[in-house]
C-alpha positions as CSV (number, residue, x, y, z in Angstrom):
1,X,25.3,-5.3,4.6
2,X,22.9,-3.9,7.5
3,X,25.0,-0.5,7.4
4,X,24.2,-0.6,3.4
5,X,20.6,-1.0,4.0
6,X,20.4,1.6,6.7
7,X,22.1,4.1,4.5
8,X,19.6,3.3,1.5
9,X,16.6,3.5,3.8
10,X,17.6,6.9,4.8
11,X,18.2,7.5,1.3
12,X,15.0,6.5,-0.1
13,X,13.3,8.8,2.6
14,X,14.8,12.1,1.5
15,X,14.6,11.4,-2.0
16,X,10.4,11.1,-1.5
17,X,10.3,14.1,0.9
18,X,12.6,16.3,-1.7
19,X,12.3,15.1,-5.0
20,X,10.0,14.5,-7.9
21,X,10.0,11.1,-7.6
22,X,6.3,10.5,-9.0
23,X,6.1,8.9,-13.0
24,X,5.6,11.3,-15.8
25,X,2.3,11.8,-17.4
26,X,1.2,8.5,-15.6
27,X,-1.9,9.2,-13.3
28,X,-3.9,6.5,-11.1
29,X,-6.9,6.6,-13.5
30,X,-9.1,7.5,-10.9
31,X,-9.8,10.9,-12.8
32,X,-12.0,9.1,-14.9
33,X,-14.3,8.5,-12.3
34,X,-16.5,10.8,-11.0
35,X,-19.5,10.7,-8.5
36,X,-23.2,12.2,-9.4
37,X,-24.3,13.9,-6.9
38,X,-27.4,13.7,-4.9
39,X,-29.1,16.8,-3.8
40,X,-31.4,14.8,-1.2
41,X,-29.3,12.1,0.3
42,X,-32.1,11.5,2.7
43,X,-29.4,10.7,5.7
44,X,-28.2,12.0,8.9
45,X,-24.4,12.4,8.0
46,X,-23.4,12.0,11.9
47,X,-25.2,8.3,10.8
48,X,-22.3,7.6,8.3
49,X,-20.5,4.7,9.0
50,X,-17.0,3.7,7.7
51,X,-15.8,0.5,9.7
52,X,-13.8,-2.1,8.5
53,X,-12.0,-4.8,8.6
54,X,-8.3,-6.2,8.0
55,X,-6.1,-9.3,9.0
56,X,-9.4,-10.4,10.9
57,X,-9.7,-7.0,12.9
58,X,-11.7,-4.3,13.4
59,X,-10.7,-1.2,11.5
60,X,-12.5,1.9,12.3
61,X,-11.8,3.3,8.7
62,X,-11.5,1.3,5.7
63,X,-7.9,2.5,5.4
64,X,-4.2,1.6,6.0
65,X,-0.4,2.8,6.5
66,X,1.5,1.5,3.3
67,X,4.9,0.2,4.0
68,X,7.5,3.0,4.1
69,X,10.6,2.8,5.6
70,X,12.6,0.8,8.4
71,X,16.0,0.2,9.3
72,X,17.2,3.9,10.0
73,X,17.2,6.7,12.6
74,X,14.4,9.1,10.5
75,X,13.0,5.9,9.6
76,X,12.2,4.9,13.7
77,X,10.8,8.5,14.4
78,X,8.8,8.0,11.3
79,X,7.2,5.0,12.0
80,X,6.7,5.3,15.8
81,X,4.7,8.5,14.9
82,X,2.9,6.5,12.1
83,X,1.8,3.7,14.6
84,X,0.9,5.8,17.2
85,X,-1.7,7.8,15.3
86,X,-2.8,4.5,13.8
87,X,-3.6,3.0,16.7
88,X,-5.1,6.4,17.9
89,X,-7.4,6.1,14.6
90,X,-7.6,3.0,14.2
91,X,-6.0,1.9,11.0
92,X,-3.8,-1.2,9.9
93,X,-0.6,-0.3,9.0
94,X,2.7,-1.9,7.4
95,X,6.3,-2.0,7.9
96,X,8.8,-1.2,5.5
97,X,11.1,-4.1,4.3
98,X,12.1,-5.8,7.8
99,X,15.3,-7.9,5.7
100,X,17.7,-5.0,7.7
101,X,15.9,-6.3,10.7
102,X,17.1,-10.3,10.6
103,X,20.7,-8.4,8.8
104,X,21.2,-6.1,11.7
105,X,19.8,-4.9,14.9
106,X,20.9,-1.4,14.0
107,X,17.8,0.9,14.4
108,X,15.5,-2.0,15.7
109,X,13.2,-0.3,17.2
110,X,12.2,1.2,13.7
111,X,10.2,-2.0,13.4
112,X,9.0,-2.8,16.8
113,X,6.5,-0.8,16.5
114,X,4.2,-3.1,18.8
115,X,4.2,-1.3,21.7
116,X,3.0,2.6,19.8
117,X,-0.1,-0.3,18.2
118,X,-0.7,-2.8,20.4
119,X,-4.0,-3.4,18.6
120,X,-3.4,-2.2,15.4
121,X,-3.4,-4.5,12.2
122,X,0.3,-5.0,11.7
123,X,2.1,-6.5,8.6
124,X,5.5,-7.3,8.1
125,X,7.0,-6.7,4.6
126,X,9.9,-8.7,3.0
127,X,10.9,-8.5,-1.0
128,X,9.6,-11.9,-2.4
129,X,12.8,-11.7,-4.5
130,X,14.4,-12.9,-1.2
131,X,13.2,-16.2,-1.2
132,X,16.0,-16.6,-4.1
133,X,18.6,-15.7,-2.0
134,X,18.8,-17.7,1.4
135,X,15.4,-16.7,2.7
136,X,12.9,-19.0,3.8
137,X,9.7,-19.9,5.7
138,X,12.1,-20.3,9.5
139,X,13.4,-16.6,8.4
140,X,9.5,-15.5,7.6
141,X,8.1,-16.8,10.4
142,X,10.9,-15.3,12.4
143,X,10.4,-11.6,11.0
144,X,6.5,-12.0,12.1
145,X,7.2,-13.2,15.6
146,X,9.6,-10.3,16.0
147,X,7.5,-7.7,14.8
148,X,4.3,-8.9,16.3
149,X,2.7,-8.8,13.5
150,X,-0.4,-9.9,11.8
151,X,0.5,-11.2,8.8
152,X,3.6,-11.2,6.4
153,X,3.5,-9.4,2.8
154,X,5.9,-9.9,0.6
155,X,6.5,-7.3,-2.0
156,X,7.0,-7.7,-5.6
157,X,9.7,-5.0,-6.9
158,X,11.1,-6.0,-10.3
159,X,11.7,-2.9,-12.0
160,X,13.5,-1.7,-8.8
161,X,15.7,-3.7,-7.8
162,X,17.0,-3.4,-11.6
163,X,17.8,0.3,-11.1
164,X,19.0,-0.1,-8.0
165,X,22.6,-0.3,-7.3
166,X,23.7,-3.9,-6.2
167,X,20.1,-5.0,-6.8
168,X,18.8,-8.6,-6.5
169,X,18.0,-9.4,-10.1
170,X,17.0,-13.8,-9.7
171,X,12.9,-13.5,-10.2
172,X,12.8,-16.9,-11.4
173,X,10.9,-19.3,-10.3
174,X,9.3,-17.2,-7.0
175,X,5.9,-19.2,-7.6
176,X,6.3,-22.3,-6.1
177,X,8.6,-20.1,-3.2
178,X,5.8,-18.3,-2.2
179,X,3.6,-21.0,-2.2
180,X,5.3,-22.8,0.2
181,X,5.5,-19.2,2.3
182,X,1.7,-19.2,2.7
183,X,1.3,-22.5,3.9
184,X,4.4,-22.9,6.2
185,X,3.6,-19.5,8.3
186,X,1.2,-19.0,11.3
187,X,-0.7,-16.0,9.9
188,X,-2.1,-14.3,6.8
189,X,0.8,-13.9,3.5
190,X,0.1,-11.1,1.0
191,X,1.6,-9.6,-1.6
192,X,2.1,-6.2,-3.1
193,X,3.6,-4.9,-5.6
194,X,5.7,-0.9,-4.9
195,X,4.5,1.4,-7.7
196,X,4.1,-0.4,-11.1
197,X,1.2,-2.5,-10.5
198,X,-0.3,-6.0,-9.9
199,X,-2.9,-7.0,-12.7
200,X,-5.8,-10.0,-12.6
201,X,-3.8,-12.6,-14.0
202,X,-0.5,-12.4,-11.9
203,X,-3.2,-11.5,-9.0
204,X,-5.1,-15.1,-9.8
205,X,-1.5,-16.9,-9.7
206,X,-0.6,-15.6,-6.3
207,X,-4.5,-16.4,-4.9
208,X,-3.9,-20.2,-6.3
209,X,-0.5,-20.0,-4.7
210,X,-2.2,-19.2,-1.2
211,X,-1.8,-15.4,-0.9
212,X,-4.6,-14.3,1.3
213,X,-4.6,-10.8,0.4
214,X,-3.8,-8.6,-2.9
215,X,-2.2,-4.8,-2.6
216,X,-2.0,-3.6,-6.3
217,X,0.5,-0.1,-5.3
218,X,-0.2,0.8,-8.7
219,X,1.1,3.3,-11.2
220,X,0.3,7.0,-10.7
221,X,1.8,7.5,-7.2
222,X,5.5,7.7,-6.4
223,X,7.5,5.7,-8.9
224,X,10.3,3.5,-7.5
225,X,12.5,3.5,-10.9
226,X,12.8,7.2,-10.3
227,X,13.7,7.1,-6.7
228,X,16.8,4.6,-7.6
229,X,17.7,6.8,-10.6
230,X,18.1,9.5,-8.7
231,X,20.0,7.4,-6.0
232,X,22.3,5.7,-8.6
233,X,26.0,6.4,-9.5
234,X,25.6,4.3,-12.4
235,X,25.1,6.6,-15.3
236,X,23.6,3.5,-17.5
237,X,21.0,2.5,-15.1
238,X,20.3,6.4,-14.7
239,X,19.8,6.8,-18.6
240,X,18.0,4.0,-19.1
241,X,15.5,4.9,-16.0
242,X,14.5,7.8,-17.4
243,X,12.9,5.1,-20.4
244,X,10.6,4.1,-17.6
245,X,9.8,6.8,-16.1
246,X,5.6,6.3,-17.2
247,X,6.0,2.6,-16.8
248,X,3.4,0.6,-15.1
249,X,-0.5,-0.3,-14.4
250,X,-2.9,3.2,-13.2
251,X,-4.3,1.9,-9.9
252,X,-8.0,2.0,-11.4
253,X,-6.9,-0.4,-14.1
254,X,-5.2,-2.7,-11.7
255,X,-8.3,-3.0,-9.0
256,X,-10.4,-3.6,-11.8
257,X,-8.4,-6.2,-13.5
258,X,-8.3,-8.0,-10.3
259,X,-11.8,-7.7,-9.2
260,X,-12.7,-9.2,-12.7
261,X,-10.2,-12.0,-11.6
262,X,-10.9,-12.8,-8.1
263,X,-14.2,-11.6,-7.3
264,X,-14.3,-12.3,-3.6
265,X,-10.1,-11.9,-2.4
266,X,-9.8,-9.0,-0.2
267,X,-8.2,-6.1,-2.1
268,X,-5.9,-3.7,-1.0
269,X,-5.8,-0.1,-3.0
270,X,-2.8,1.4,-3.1
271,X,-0.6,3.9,-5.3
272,X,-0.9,7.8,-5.8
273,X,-3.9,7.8,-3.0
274,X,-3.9,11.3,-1.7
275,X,-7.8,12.1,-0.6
276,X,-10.7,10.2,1.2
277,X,-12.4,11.0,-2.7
278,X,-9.9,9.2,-4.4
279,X,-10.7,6.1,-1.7
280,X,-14.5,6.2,-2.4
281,X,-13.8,5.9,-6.1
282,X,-11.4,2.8,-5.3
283,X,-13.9,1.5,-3.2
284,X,-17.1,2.3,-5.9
285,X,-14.7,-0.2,-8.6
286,X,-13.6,-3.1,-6.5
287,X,-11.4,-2.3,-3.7
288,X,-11.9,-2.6,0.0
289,X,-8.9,-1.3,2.1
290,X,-7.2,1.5,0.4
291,X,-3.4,3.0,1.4
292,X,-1.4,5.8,1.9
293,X,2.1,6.4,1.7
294,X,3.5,9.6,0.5
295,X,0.6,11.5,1.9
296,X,1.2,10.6,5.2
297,X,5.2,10.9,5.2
298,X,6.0,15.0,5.4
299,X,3.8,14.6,8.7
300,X,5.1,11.4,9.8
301,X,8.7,13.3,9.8
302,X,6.9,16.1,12.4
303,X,4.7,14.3,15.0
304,X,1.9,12.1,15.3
305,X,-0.5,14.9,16.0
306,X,0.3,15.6,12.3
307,X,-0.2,12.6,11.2
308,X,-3.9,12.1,13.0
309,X,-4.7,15.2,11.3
310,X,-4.1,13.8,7.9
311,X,-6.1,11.2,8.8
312,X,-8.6,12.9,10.1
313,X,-8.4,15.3,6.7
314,X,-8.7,11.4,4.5
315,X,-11.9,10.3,6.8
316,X,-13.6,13.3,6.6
317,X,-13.3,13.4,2.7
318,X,-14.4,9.7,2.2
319,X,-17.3,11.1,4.4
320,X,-18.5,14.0,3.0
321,X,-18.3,12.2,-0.7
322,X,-20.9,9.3,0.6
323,X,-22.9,12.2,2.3
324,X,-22.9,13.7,-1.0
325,X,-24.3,10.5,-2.9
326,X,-26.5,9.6,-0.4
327,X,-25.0,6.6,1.2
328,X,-24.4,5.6,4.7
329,X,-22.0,2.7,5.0
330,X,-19.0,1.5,2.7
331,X,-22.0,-1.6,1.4
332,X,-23.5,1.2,0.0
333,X,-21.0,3.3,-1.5
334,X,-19.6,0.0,-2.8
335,X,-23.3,-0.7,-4.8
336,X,-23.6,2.6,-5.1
337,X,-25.0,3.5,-9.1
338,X,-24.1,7.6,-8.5
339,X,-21.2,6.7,-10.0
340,X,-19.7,8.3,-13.7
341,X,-16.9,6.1,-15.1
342,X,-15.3,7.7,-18.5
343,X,-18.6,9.5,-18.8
344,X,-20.9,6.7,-18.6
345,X,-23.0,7.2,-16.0
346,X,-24.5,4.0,-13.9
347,X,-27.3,5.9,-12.3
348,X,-29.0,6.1,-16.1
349,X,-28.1,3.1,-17.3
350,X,-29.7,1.5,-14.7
351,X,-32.9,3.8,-14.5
């Protein structure tokens, strides 16, 4: 089983780096947003502030490394080049799935990633789907202690694991599963979902079921269907993936549904982010951490010089678009009313 997962890991990778693997005609929404700008912002941008905060830590930008990969050889240089330029910038970032690290200590160090972030906000990842197959709150509380990590999110992958050769198909009854997670483990449970979306009523379920943090991974980024269709030798599951190959919840639609929901759970933004623009119009609907995935992985593969200068790319961009509105600090850009959604503009509506 571990050398199965290791191989699929590896798979996964080279299909993202390679292939189309993003849905068809499906976009995050956030097109529909657009900021007015302000030709006298009246603010020093050197003065622009973008802290944060995650897990109960200081985050110096109000963004985070979504879960990738683990359990392979590309997948440790990967990450160890994704941690160290988080911990150089001081993001929070997230491990793949760590099931291939309590199935096999193959390519361990892919998710002992401690020692590249010793400080970093660090999250564990396991599908929820598990908890219907032999996993429990001893084998969660033992992927957090060997990680070091911060807190444990458990991801929500349906659609995938449907597609998916040898996939784990039992989603009943993960409720009450989960439930018990959150209140048997020493640190913060979240949940996520990997592509398709997580709207305000599923979100309101899991925050009743003691989930302390929501990550919507939202339509309009890489879609997971299409990455196991293009992995399968089933030529069923291949047909019918291309059926769902728009499927899914655009990210705007999701933070918003949530936010209407759950007005003060802290909301992660996540699927199809690809500039510090697209974070600002997350942040301006609802969201308040916002991740990157795909964006981040062609440098991830080269060095973590590479990946800083993404990052460096995203937190300039965030910057410049608050500089260009006027604001100083994400309180602001959050409030802000220079804000066009589907043409309706806030700044005259509330003139």
């Amino acid at each position: 089983m571990g050398a199965e997962i290791n191989q699929r890991k590896t798979e996964h990778i080279r299909l993202c780096l390679t292939e189309n693997v993003e849905g068809v005609n499906k976009s995050t929404g956030l097109e529909g947003i657009s900021f007015i700008h302000n030709a006298l912002p009246e603010i020093n941008f050197n003065d622009i502030q973008i802290e944060s905060s995650f897990l109960n830590k200081k985050i110096n930008a109000p963004f985070l490394v979504s879960s990738m990969t683990g359990g392979s050889e590309l997948a440790t240089q990967i990450n160890q080049n994704l941690a160290i330029a988080a911990e150089e910038k001081g993001w929070a970032i997230g491990l793949g799935s760590t099931r291939a690290f309590l199935e096999s200590d193959a390519h361990k160090d892919s998710f002992l990633i401690r020692k590249q972030a010793p400080t970093a906000p660090l999250f564990a990842n396991l599908g929820a789907v598990q908890l219907n197959y032999g996993y429990g709150s001893e084998e969660c509380q033992r992927l957090v202690d060997k990680t070091g990590a911060d807190s444990l999110v458990l991801h929500l992958n349906s659609l995938q694991e449907v597609v998916q050769d040898g996939g784990d198909l039992n989603f009943e009854d993960l409720l009450p599963k989960i439930e018990k997670i959150t209140k048997a483990l020493d640190v913060p449970v979240g949940a996520k979902e990997v592509g398709f979306g997580i709207d305000g009523i599923v979100a309101e379920k899991l925050y009743n079921a003691g989930i302390s943090y929501i990550d919507v991974a939202g339509a309009g980024g890489t879609s997971w269907s299409q990455v196991e269709k293009l992995r399968s030798k089933d030529p069923l599951k291949r047909a019918a993936a291309e059926a769902f190959n728009n499927w899914g919840l655009p990210t705007k639609d999701c933070i918003v549904s949530v936010r209407s929901k759950l007005p003060d759970v802290s909301l992660v933004a996540s699927g199809g982010m690809k500039t510090g623009v697209d974070a600002a119009k997350a942040i301006t609907i609802g969201a308040d951490v916002i991740g990157f995935a795909r964006q981040l992985l062609q440098a991830a593969t080269e060095s973590a010089e590479a990946v800083i200068e993404t990052m460096n790319q995203v937190e300039l961009e965030l910057k410049m678009t608050m500089f260009g509105i006027g604001v100083k600090n994400l309180d602001e850009l959050k409030n802000t009313k220079r804000v066009s959604i589907m043409g309706r503009s806030l700044l005259e509506k509330n003139s």
